[in-house]
N, C-alpha and C positions, 0 to 999 in steps of 0.2 A: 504493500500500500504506500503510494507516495504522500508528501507531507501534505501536497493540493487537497488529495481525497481526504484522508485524512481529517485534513480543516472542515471542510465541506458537509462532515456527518454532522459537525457540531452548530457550523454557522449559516445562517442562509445569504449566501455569496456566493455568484459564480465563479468558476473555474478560474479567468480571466483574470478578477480581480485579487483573487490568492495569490493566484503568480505572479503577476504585476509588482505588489503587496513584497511578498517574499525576495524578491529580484531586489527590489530596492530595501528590505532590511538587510539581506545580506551584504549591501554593497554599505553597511553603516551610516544607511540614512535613521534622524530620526522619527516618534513618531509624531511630532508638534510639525515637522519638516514635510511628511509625508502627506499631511491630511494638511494642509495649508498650499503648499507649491506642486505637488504633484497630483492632483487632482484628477487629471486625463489623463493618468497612467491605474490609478485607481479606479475609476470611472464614479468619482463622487466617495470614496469612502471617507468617514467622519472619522474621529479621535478615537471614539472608544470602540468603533468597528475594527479598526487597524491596532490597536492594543489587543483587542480579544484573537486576534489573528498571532499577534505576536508571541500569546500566550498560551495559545493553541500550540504554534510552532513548538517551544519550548516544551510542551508538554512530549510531542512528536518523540523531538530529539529524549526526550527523557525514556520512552519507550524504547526508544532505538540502542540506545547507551544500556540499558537494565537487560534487554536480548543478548546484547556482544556480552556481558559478563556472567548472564546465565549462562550460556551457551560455551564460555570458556573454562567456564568453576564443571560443568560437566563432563565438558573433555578431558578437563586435567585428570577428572577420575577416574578414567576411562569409560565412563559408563552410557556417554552419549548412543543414540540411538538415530535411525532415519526416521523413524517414527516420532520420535520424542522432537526431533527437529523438525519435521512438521509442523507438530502441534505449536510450537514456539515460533513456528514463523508465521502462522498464521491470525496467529493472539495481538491482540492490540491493547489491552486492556492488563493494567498493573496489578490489579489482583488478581486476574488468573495467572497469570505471568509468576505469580508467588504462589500460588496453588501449586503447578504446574511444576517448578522447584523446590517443593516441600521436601519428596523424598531424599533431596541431594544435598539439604542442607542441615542436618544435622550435628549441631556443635555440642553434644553433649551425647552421652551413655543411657540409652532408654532398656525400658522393661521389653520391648520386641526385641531389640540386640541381643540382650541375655539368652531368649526363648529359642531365638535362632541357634545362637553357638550349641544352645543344649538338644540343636535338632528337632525340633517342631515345627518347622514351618512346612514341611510335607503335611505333617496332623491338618495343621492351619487351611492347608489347600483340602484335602477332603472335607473341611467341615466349611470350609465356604460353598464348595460346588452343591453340599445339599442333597448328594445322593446318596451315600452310606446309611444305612438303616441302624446299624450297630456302632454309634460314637464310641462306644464305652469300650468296647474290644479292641477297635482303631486305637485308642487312646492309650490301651495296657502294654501294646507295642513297644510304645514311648519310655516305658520307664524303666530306666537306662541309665548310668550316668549318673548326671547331678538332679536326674529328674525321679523321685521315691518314688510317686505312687500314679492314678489314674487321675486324682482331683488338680494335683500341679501340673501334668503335661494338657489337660484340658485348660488349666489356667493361663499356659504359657499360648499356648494354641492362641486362647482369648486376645490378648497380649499383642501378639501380631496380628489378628484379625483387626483389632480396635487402631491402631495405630494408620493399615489399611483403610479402611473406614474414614478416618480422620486426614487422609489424604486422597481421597476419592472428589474426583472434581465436580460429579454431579452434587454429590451431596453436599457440599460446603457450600458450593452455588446456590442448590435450593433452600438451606438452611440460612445462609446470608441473608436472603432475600425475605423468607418467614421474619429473622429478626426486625428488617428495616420497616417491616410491616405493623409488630407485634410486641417490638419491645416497649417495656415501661424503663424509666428511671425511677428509683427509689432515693428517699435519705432521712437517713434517723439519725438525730440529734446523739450524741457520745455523752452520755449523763455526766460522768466526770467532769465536762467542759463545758456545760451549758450555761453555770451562773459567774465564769469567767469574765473579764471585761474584754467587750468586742463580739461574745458571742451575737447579744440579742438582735443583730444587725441582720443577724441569717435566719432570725425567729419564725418568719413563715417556713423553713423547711424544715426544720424539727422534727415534722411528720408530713413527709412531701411522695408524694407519686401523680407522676404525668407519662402520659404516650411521649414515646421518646422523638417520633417523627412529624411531630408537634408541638414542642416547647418551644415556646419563645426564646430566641438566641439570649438575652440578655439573663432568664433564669435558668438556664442550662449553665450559664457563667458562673454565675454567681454562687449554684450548688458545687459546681467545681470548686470554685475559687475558699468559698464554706470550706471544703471537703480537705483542701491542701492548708488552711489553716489550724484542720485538726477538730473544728467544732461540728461533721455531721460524715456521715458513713455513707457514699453511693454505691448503692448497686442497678444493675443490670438485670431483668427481669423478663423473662416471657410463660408461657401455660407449658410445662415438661415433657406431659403429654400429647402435646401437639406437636413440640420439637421433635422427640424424639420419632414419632410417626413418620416422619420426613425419612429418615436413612431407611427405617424399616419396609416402606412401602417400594422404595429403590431397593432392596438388597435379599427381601427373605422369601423366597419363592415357595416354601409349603410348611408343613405344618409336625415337619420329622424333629427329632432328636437332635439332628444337627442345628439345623434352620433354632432352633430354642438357643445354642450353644452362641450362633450369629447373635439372637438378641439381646444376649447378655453383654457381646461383646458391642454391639451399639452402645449398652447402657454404660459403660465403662468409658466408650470412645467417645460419647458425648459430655460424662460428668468430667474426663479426666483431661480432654484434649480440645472437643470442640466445640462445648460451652463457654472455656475461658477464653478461649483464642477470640471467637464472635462476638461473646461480647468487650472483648477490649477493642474488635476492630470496627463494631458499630457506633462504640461510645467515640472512639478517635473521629472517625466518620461526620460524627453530629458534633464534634468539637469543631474541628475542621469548619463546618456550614456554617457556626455560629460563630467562628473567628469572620471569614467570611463578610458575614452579615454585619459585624464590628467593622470590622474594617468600612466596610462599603460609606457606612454612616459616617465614621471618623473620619475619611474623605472626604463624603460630600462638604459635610461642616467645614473641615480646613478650606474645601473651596470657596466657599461662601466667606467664611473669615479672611482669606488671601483676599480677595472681589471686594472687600467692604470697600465702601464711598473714603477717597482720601478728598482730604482737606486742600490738598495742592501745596506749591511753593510757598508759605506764608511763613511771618514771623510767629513761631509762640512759644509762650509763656507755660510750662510743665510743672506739675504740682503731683508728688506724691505725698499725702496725706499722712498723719497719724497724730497724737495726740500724746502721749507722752513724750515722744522723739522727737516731737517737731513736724512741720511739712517743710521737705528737700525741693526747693526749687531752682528753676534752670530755667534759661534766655535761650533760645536758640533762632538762630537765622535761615533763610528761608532755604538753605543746603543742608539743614540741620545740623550746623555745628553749631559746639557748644560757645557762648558768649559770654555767661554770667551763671553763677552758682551761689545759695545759699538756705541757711535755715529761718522758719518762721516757728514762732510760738503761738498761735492764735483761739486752741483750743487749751482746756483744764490739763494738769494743773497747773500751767504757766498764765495761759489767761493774758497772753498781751498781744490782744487783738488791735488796741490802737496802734501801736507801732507795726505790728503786721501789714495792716491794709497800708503805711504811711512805703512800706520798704515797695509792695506790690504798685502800688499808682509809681510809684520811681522807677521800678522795673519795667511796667508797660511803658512810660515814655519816653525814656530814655531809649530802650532799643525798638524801640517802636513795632510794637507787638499787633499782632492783628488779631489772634486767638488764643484764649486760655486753655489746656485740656489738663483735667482732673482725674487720674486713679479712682478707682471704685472698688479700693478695697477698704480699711479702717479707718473712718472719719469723712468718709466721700462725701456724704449729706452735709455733713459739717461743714464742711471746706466751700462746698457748693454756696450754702448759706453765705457764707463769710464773706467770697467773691463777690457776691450779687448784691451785698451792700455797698460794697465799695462806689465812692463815686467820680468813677474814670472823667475823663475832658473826652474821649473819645472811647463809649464802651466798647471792650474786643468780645468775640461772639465765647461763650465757653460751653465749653464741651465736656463729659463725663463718660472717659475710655477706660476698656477693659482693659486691666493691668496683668491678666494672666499669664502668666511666662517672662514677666517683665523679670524678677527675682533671679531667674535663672540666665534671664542673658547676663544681669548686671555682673556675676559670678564666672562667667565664662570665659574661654580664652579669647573669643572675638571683643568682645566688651574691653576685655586688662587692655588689646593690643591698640581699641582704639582710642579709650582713655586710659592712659597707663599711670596717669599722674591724680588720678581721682578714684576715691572712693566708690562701694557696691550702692550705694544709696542715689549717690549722685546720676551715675550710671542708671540704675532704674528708674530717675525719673525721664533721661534723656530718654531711654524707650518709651515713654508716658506719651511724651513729646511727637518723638518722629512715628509714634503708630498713627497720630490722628491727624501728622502731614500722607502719610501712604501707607497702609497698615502693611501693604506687600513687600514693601522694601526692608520693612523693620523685623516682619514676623519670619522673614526666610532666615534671621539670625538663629533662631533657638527650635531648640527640638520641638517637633510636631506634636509629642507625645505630651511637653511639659504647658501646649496649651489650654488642655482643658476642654476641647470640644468634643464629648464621645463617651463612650461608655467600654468600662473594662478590656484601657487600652495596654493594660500594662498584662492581660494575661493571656492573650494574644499569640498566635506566631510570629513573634517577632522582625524577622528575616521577612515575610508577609507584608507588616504592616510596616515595616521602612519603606519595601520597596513601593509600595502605596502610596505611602505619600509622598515619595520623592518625587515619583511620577505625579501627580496632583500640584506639588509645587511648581516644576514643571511645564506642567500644562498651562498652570496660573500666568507664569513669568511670561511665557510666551504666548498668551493670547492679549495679554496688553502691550507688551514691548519694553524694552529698558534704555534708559539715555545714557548712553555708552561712557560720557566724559561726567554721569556723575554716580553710576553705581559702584556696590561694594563689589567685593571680590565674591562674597555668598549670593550677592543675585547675580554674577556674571555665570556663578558655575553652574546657574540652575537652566541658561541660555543653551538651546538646540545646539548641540555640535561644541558644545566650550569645556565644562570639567572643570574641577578645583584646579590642576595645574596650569590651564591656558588662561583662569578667571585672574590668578595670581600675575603671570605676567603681563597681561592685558593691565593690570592697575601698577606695575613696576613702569611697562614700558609711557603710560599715559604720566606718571610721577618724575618719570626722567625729559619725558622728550612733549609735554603738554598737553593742552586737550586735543583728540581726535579731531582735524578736517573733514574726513569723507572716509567711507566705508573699506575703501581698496586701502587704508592705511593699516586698516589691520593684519594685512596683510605681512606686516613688517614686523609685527611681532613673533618675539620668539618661539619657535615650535607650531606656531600657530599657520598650517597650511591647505592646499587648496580644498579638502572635502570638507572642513572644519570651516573655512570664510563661508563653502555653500550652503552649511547646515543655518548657521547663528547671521548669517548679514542680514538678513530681513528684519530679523526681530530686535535687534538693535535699531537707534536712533540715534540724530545725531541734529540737535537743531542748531540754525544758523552757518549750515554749513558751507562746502561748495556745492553738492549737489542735492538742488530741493527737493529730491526724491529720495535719501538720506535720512529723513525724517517722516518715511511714509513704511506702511507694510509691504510695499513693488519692494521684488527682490531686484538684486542687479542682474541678475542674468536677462532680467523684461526692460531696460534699459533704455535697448537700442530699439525694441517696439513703442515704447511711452513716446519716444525721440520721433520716431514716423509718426506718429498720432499726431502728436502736436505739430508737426513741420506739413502734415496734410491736412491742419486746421488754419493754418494760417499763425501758427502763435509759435513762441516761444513753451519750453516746457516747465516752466514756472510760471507761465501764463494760462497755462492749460492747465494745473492745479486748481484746484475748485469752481473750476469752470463748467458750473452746471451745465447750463445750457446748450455749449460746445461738447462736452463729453456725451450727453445723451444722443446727436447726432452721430455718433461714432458707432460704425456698424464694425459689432465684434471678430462677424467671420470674414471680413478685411484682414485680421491681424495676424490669424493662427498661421503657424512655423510649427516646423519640427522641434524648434524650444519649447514656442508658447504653446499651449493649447486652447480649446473654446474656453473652457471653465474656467483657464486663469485669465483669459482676455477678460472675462466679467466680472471676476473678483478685480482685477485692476483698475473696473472703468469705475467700481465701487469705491475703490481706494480712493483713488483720484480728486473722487467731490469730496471726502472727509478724510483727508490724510495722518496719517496718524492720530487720528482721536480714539482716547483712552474708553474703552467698553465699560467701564464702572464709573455709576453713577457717583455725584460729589455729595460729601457729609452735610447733612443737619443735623441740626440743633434739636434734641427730646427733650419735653419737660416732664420729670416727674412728679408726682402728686406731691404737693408743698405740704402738708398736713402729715406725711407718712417717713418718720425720722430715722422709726426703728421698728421691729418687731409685734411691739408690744403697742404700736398706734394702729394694728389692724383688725379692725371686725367682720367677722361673718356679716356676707351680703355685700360686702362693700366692694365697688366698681373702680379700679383703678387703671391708668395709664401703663406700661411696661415694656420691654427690651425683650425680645428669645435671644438668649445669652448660651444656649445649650439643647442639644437634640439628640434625644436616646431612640430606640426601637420601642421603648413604654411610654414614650411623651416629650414633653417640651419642658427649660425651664427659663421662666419668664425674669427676668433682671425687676425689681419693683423700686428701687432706688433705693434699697437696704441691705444689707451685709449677705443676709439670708436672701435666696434665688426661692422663686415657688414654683410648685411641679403641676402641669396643665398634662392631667394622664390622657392618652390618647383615647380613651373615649370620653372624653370632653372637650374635642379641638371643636369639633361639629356638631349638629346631628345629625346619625345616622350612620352607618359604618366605617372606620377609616383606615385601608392597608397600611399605609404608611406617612409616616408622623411628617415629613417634608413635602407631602401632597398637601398640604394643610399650611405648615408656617416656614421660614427657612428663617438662618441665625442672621440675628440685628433687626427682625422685622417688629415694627412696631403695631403692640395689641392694646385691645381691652382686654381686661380680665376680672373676674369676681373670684370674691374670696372664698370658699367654702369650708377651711377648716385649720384652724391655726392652734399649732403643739407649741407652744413658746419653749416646753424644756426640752424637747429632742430640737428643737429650732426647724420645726417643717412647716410649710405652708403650702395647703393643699388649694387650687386655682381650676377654673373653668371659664372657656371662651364663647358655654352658651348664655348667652344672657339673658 
């Protein structure tokens, strides 16, 4: 089976666009590259069609790789077969593929090996075939050796029968299959650990059983995650009876003395071998889908968070709040570097809010600030307060950004390298700062994991959910674009075609020799060569350049077509930039070349009227409920303003302008049924919400979007 076909079972694509697809990953295009510039080689595929392909492949090859070293570990044994190589070439699928190597891979000393050396496996074959009338007298043959009497060589007999059994490709197939159908998960709470601290957190599963091929990803986690903590015991459950029917209605053909000896050895092959194995490889299975399903969410989120509305170039004023320590704050300019740093006291116990606000009006006018943004973590509302009496000569707009991950940049090696001469405090409020100029720029600094958007990202496959999100950041980077002479080295490397090494001296070579002119100068940088400029020159920008198509998504290879567009308009090709009216007369299949194609003739003439405009929307100003400080100022019924700050597979939770976030469970987004929780809200969108149920001492607040 080639990789085409292959693909093909899984996705609906033709033939065509596999190849196409495959042709150009092999040759190390990306996939932001692929599905943006190569469109007529694709014939239209999108991002996540050409990811799933990519993924497919990979799978392929994995298939491919797990045969060559089956098929080697056999030979070395001598014990390959034509047969057996058959079977394995015709397999595509990785659990049969381990079925199928079961016999060959034993790393340990079983109870068959013993039965063998002691010469039983002859007994073993007459009581399989089911025709001997007299087990008992077959079986006295046997005793011999190390074997006493009739009851051990019948036992050993068993022994290799069950083992057989448990390596039998039908029945583990159809036995697989009964579980994915049939299993429950169980979990009982470990009474010794129950009145532990941190138990009560897992208090619903104490005494928990659900269908296994129906739990919701997030409490399948969470019994896990319970379970490796120590406070609840999972097991694996299906009707025994049933299971075991499965081998027997395959394997026992009548009703003799033998055929009885067969069914003892089922009962043995199943409690001993292929009840554990199934159910460890079902539970992995459903782990697997609900990593998955974690994943997918944690993604979306980060892309919604990468997407959020930035502020643009402006000057502002960063305030990381707290109240005994002071609020850290920081000046910054409209490149976000840092200008001015210091502390304020303006909440208890310092309490010296006149000089506060007197140090704040100085800092707004002095470096002439345009916007304030606010942390929302300890003292947020306060602070907010604080601000908003101030009485500025020119109020700046103030804003209240999520600080998440801010902590963790401040501490990290990209933070020390870019303030080296400043404090973790300082540092996190600059992140305060540059989130709510671009949150994309600021958030590709810190780990994806340490933001906060997702549910049970830390139990995860990890390997999985990197690679997720890297691809998502990614995606991110490159569907806005990055201005070449002002990003960092971590959003160069996150550029089509670039990598940490080429991000690194793209900011040496711009540190030594100034800012970028035009795109073909990258070219000059070190290591940095021709498939690498093809992947990354689009998505780069470059304003004020020489060439005004520089600062647009027209890659340069379409150049010298934009060049005849506009020289057969009559214009110059800076003239022909947003030149609606001119470019709509432009008849696309004029253009197409063995370069260009139709598709990208129309994405260009698209580009063209709005060049380089950035896809995310710009930041507003939310107000939250002035009346609502803390906690303990919230009543059932009560209808407030709020933030989606967070998005699980159970719900939503809504930002209320207090310490504590409230949970909008999914069947309260709407009414009426709803698959999933991002069909509904997606993060930073702004809600109404009612109050339905406020714990002050677990600190929960229960919310609902039907009013």
């Amino acid at each position: 089976m080639t990789p085409t076909v292959s693909i093909q079972r899984d996705l609906a694509v033709n033939d065509n666009q596999i190849s196409a697809t495959l042709k150009l990953l092999s040759e190390e295009c990306t996939v932001p590259f692929i599905a943006r510039y190569r469109k007529d080689a694709t014939g239209g595929l999108d991002e996540v069609q050409i990811e799933q392909i990519f993924k497919l492949k990979k799978h392929y090859e994995e298939i491919i790789k797990r045969k060559e070293s089956i098929l080697k570990s056999v030979a070395d044994q001598k014990l390959l077969t034509d047969e057996f190589k058959q079977k394995l070439e015709k397999s595509f699928d990785l659990k049969e593929l381990e079925d199928l190597y079961l016999p060959f891979r034993k790393s340990r000393r079983t109870r068959a090996d013993t039965a063998k050396e002691n010469g039983l496996e002859p007994l073993a074959k007459i009581i399989m075939s089911q025709n001997s009338g007299d087990i008992a007298s077959s079986a006295r043959k046997y005793n011999k050796g190390m074997v006493s009497d009739e009851a051990e060589a019948l036992q050993g007999a068993r022994d290799i029968i069950a083992e057989w059994i448990s390596e039998n490709l039908q029945v583990r197939q159809k036995l697989r299959n009964f579980y994915k159908r049939n299993a429950v998960i169980t979990a009982k709470v470990i009474k010794a650990k129950k009145e532990e601290e941190g138990a009560q957190k897992y208090s619903q599963y104490f005494d928990w059983q659900e269908s296994l091929n129906r739990i919701a990803s997030h409490r399948l986690l969470a019994i896990l995650r319970a379970e490796s903590e120590g406070f609840v015991k999972a097991n694996i459950i299906v009707d025994k009876e049933e299971a075991l029917s499965i081998p027997a209605k395959i394997l026992i053909k009548n009703n003799t003395a033998a055929a009885e000896q067969v069914r003892l050895a089922i009962d043995e092959a199943y409690r001993r071998l292929l009840e554990p194995a199934i159910s460890k490889e079902v539970l992995r299975d459903a782990k697997q889908y609900a990593d998955q399903q974690a994943i997918a969410i944690f993604s979306d989120n980060l892309q919604q968070l990468l997407l959020a509305p930035p502020l643009g170039e402006k000057r502002i004023l960063a305030i990381d709040p707290g109240f005994r320590s002071g609020c850290k704050v920081v000046c910054l300019d409209e490149k976000g570097d840092l200008l001015h740093n210091e502390t304020i006291y303006p909440h208890a116990p310092q309490n010296e809010a006149a000089t506060a606000m007197k140090k704040i009006r100085s800092m707004v006018n002095a470096y002439h600030i345009d916007a304030i943004s606010i942390g929302n973590g300890t003292a947020s509302r306060e602070t907010e307060f604080f601000i908003k009496k101030i009485a500025f000569d020119k109020p700046p707009q103030v804003f209240v950004v999520s600080e998440a991950g801010a902590s963790v940049y401040s501490a990290s090696k990209v933070a020390r390298e870019e303030f080296p001469g400043y404090d973790v405090t300082v540092r996190g409020a600059v992140s305060i700062g540059r989130r709510l100029a671009d949150p994309l720029a600021e958030l590709v600094k810190i780990d994806a994991k340490s933001i906060g958007v997702g549910q049970y990202q830390h139990d995860v496959d990890q390997t999985e959910l990197r690679t997720e999100l890297d691809n998502t950041v990614m995606k991110c980077v490159n569907m806005v674009g990055i201005n070449l002479n002002t990003a960092s080295k971590e959003v160069l490397s996150y550029v089509s075609g670039i990598g940490e090494k080429l991000a690194e001296n793209i900011v040496l070579y711009r540190a030594e020799n100034g800012l970028f002119q035009d795109r073909k100068e990258l070219k000059k940088v070190p290591r940095l060569g021709e498939k690498a400029f093809q992947q990354a020159a689009a998505f780069i920008r470059i304003s004020n350049g020489k060439n005004p198509l520089d600062n647009s998504a027209v890659h340069p290879e379409a150049y010298p077509t934009v060049g005849k567009m506009a020289a057969d308009s009559g214009l110059k090709t800076k003239e022909l930039i947003g030149h609606g009216e001119e470019i709509d007369k432009i008849k696309p299949q004029n253009y197409v070349s063995d370069m260009v194609g139709l598709l990208a003739i129309k994405d260009i003439l698209q580009e063209l009227k709005k060049p380089g405009v950035d896809p995310r929307k710009k930041a507003k100003i939310f107000e939250f409920d002035a009346s609502v400080k803390s906690i303990r100022d919230l009543e059932t019924g009560k209808v407030l303003p709020g933030i989606v700050n967070n998005i699980t597979a159970f719900g939503c939770f809504v930002d209320l302008g207090i310490k504590e976030s409230g949970l909008v469970h999914i069947s309260q987004l709407k009414e009426g049924f709803v698959a999933e929780v991002n069909e509904v809200v997606k993060l930073h969108q702004q809600v109404r919400v009612k109050v339905l149920e406020v714990d002050e001492a677990r600190k929960r607040i229960q919310l609902t979007m039907i009013l």
